[in-house]
N, C-alpha and C positions, 0 to 999 in steps of 0.2 A: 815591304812594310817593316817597320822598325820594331823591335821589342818594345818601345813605349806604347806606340801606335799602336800594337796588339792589344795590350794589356788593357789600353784606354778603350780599345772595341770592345773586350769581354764584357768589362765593369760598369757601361753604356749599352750591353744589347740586355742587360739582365735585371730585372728589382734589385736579386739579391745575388752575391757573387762572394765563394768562400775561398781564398786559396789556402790549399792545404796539403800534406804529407798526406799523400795517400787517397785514400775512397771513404763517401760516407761508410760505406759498412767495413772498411777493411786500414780505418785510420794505421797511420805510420808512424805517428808521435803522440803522447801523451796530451798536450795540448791542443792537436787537432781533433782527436776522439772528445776530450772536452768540450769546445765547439760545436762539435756534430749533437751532443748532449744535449747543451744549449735552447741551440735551433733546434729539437725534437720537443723539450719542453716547452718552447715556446707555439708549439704546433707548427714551423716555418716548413713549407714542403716547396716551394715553389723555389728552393735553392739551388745555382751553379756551381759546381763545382769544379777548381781547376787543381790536377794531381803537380804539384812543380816538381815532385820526380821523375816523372817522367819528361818536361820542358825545362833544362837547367836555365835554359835565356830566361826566361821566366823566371823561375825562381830566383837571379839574382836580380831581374829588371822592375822584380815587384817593390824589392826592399828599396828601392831608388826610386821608384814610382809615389811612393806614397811618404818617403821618408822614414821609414819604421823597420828597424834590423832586423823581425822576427818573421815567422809563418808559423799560425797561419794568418789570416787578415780577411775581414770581415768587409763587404762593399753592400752600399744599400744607396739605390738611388743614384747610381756612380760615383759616390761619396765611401770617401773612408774609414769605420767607424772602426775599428781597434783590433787587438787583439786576443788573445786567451785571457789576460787577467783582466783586461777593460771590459770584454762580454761577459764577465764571467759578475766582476759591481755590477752589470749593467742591468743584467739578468735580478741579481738578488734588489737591486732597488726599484725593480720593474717598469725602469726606462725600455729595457730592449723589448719586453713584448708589445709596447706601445706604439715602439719607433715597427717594428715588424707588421704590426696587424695589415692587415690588406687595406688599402687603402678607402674603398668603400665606406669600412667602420671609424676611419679618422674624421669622415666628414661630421 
């Protein structure tokens, strides 16, 4: 399986799919513990997370996967919604906890 291939299973087996530096509790960069922040305010529990420290294919297969040079990077719905500073408007205008809520309450 290809490093795309992979990357397009994670972000398709998951609602929501974060790739980032490190571990929810043990972020690796500034911008991922930001993130993790985020989705804690936003109540988001039901989040994947994948460490690209640990997958280097990964972590360069992601920035090509989605088009976007950074990590971490946000996937909802196998969709690509951004990163640290995009969640971060996204959050303060209260798009992202809208786009987040469990589907149930969108109905």
């Amino acid at each position: 399986m290809s490093t795309q291939d992979e990357i397009k299973e994670i972000v398709t087996a998951h609602r929501v799919v974060l790739f980032m530096k490190g571990t929810p509790d043990f972020p690796q960069c500034g911008f991922s513990a930001n993130v993790i922040q985020i989705l804690k305010a936003c109540n988001t529990t039901d989040v994947a997370t994948v460490n690209v420290l640990e997958h280097p294919e990964i972590r360069q297969g992601i920035k090509e996967f989605a088009n976007w040079p950074t990590i971490p990077q946000l996937y909802l719905n196998g969709e690509f919604v951004g990163g640290s500073d995009i969640l971060g408007e996204m959050y303060q205008s209260g798009e992202l906890q809208t786009m987040l809520a469990p589907s149930d309450q969108n109905a």
